[in-house]
N, C-alpha and C positions, 0 to 999 in steps of 0.2 A: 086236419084232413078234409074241412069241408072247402080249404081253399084250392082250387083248381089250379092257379099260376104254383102254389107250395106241392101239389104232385106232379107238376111239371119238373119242378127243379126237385125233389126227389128223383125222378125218374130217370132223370140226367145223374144227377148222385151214385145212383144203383150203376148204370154204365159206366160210371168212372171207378166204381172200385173192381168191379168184376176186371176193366180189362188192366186194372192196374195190379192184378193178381198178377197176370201175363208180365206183364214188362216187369216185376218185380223177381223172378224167376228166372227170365227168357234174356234179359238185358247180362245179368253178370255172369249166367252160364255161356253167355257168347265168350265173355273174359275170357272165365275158367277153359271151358272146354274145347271149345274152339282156336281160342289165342296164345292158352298155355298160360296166363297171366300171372303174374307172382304176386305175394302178399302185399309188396310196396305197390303194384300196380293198385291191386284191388283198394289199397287204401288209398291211393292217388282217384281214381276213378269214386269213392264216394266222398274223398274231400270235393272234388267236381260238382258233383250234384249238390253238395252243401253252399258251396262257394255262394250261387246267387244270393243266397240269405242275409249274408254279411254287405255283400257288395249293392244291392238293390233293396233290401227292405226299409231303409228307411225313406229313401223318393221315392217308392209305390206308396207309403201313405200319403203324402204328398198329393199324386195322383188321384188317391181313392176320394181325400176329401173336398178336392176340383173336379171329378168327375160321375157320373154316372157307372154305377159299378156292373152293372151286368155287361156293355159293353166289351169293359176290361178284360172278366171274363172271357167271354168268348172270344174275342183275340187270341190271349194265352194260350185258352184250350186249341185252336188253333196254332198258334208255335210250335205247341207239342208232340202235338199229331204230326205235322211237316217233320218236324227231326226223328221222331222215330219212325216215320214212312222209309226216312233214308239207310236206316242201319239194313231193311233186306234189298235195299238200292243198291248198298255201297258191298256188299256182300255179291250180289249177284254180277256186277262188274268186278270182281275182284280189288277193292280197293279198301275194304274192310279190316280195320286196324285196331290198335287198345289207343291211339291217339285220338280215332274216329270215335270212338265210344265216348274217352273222358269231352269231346267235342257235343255227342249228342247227350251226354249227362248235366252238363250246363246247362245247355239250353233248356232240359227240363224241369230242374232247379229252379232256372229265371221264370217259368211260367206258372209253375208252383208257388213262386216269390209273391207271384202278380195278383194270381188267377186266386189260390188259396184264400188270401188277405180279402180278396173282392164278396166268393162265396161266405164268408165269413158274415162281412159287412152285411151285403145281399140276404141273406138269412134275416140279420137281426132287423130290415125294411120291412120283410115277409108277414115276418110270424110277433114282431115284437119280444120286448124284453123277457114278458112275463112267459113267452112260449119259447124261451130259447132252451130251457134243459127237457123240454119233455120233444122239442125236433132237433135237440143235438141227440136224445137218447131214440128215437127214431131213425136218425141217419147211421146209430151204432150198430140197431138193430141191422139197419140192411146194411153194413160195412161186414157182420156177422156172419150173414148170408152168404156174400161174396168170400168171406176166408173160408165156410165152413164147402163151399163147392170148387169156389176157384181157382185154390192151389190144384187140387186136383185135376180140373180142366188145367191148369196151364200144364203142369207134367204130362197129360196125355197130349197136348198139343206139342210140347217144347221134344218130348219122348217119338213124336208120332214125325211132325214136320221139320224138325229143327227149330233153333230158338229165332234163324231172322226172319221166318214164316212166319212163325207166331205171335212176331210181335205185330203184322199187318192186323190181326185179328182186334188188338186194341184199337188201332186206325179206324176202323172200321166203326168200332166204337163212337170214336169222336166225332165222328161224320156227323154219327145218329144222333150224338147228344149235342148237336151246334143244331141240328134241325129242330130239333125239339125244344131249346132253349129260346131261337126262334118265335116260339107261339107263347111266350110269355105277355100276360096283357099288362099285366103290372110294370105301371113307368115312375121309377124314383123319380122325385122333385130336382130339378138341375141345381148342384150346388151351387151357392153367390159367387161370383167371380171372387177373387183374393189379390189383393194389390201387395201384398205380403210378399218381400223374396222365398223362393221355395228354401234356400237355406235358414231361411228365419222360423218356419212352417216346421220341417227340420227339429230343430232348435224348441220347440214349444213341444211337440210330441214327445224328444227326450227329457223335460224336465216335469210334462204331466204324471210319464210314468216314473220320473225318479221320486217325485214330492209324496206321490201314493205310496205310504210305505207297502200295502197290501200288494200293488204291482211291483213294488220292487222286490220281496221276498218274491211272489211268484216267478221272476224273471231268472234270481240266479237260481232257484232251484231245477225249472225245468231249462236253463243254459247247462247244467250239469248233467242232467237226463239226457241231454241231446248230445253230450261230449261220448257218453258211455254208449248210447244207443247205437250212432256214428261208427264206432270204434268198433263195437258187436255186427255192425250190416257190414263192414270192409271184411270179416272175417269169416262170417258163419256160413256161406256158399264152399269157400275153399274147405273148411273144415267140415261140411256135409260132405263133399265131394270126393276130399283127397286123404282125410282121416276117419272120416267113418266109412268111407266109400259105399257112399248112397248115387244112386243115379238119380236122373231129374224128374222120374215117375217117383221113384219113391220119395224123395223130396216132397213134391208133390203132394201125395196122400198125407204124408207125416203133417204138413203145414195144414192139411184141411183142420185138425183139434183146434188149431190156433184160432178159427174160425170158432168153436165152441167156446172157446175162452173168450173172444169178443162180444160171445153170445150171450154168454153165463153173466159180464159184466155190463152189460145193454140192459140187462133184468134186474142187476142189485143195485147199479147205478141213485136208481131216482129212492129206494127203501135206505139203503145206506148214507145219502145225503140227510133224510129225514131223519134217521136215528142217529149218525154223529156230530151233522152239520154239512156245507159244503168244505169246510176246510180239512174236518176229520175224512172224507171222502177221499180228496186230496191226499190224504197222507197213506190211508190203506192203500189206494194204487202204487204209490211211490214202494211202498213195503213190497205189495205184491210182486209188482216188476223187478225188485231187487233179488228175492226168491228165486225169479225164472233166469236172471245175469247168473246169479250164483252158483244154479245147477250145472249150466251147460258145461264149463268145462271137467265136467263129472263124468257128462255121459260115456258110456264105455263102449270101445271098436267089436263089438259081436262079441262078448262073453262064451266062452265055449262055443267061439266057432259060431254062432247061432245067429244070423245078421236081424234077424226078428226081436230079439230084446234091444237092439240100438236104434231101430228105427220108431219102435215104442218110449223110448226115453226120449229121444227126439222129437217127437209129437208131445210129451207132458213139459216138458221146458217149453215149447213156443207155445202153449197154453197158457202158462204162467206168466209169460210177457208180455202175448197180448191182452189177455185180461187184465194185468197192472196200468200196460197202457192205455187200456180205453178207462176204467175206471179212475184214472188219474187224470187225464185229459175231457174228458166231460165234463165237470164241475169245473174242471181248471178254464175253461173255455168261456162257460156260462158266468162262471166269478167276475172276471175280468172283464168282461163283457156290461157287466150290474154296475161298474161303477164308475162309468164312463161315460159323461154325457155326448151327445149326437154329433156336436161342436169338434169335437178333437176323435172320434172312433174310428175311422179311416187311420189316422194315424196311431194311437193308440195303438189298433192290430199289428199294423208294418212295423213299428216299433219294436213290440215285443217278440216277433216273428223275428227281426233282426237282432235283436241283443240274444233270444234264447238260444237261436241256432246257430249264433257266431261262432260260438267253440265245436261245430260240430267238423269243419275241416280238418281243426288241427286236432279231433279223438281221432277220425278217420287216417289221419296221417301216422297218428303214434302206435297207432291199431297195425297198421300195415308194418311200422318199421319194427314192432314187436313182434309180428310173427313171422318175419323178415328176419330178424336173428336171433330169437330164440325159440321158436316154434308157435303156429298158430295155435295149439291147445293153453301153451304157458300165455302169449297176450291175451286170448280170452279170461285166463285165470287173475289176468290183472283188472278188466275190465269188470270183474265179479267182483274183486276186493274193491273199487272203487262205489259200485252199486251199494251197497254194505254200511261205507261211511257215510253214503250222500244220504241215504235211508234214516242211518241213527243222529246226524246231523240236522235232517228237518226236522224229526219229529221232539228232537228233544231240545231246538237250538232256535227254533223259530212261537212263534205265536199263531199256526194253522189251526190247534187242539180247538181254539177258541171261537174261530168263524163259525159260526152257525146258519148264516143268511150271506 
């Protein structure tokens, strides 16, 4: 905290989750509500946004470890902002489609692909190795902040202006956080040029992390995480929406918990690493978030009429999976991160950014053609039985009980 360039780039942190509350809300309610969108859509439109990962993350490490990564950054954050400038563009000229959507969801994908891989790297310049889990657990904190208000702000913006309004409100955002990133004084050292073909570059980053067995369990466990998660984001707007029939305020309100759950996990994060280890950390997240898949297709359409008990069960489910995921994803981050020297990190990230989230198109897609024909509450109940196995599969099939450091 004493470094000035590191509340810079928190600062920018904080505006990127607050308005990614917005477009996390405001983007598939255009689907749903506006477009009429059907379960294959919704899971066409999040294999979209997955897609870059597969297709771009292994040449953005490439990039990363040829280039200068704040940069990078701010490019992407830039890409992003442009395509979703356009969704209230293409909306106000009437030209606004579920084509245009799965069109602006790639795009921000790719700059996620990019930009993600780069903060990451950028980080670990910052703060160093040994300061990476107490400012990933900083960045959880305010990612906490942001779910425990933001849902809420976007429901009263998406309730109040519509969703292609509100998503300029994130725009807005990115403006402020490209100025701001701006005043950064910290200049990474120019990486050595590389006479390497970038397919060779490539090639050394998938066999650093195949040779690590530690990255390699990490890789297909959280590639599974991201098949199920995937699979859950293609589904849980339309089943807010059109089975519980919740509006996008109360959506809204319900997702602010999920915010406490990110909170609650921001706090035990760094006491839970010391008394299991990081890999026992690891594995309670994984638990955790299996609990919060598992419930959801429980919750019940207003029990006696009473739409107050289904909006409460709906806020204790996304409780449970954001706090799974942020406690699983923190140590998970900082692990990986530890044993990886400087040489290959850049790649390294892109790497495991592209194997984990490779399979998230094709959950997204099976997500959709499940609840496609046989009802979005039944494909949710598959995506719970799959949480389930992937849960008692690590913890009893892997060697995570054991990382300590």
């Amino acid at each position: 905290m004493h470094n000035p360039d590191f509340r810079r780039f928190w600062f920018s942190s904080i505006l990127a989750h607050f308005g990614a509350q917005i477009t996390l809300l405001a983007l598939p309610i255009c689907a749903v509500l506006m477009l009429h969108a059907s379960p294959a859509q919704m899971g066409t439109l999040a294999a979209f946004e997955s897609l870059p990962f597969l297709l771009f993350g292994l040449p953005s490490g490439v990039l990363l470890d040829r280039s200068r990564r704040l940069p990078v950054m701010m490019c992407s954050d830039l890409m992003v902002a442009i395509a979703l400038a356009s969704v209230p563009l293409a909306w106000w000229v009437g030209l606004l489609s579920i084509h245009w959507l799965y069109a602006v969801g790639f795009v921000i994908g790719a700059g996620h692909v990019v930009g993600g891989s780069a903060e990451q790297v950028f980080l670990t310049f910052l703060v160093g190795r040994e300061g990476l889990v107490d400012a990933q657990a900083k960045f959880a904190s305010t990612e906490s902040a942001a779910r425990v208000v933001g849902p809420g702000m976007a429901g009263g913006l998406v309730q109040l202006m519509g969703a292609p309004l509100a998503i300029l409100c994130n725009v807005a955002g990115f403006v402020v956080s490209l100025l701001n990133l701006r005043r950064i004084r910290a200049r990474e050292p120019q990486p050595p040029p590389s006479q390497a073909h970038p397919l060779r570059d490539i090639q050394e980053g998938l066999a650093f992390v195949w040779n690590q067995p530690l990255l390699r369990t990490l890789a297909w466990v959280s590639a599974c995480w991201h098949l199920l998660f995937y699979g859950y984001t293609a589904l849980h707007v339309l089943f807010a929406t059109r089975v519980l029939g919740m509006t996008p305020g109360t959506m809204g309100l319900a997702n602010m918990l999920g915010g406490a759950g990110v909170l609650a996990a921001s706090l035990l994060v760094k006491p839970l690493s010391r008394r299991f280890g990081t890999g026992g950390g690891i594995l309670i997240g994984l638990c955790v978030s299996a609990l919060g898949f598992a419930l959801v297709p429980a919750i019940p359409a207003g029990p006696g009429g009473d739409a107050g008990w289904t909006v409460a069960a709906y806020a204790i489910v996304v409780f449970w999976i954001d706090c799974g995921a942020t406690l699983f994803f923190v140590p998970y981050i900082a692990l990986r991160q530890r044993v990886t020297p400087d040489a290959v990190l850049g790649r390294m990230v892109a790497t495991m950014r592209a194997l984990t989230v490779a399979a998230a198109p094709l959950g997204a897609l099976l997500a959709g053609a499940l609840g496609q024909g046989f009802g979005v509450r039944e494909g949710l109940g598959c995506i719970a039985a799959g949480a389930i196995v992937l849960a008692a599969a690590t913890v009893y099939g892997t060697s995570l009980r054991s990382v300590k450091e």
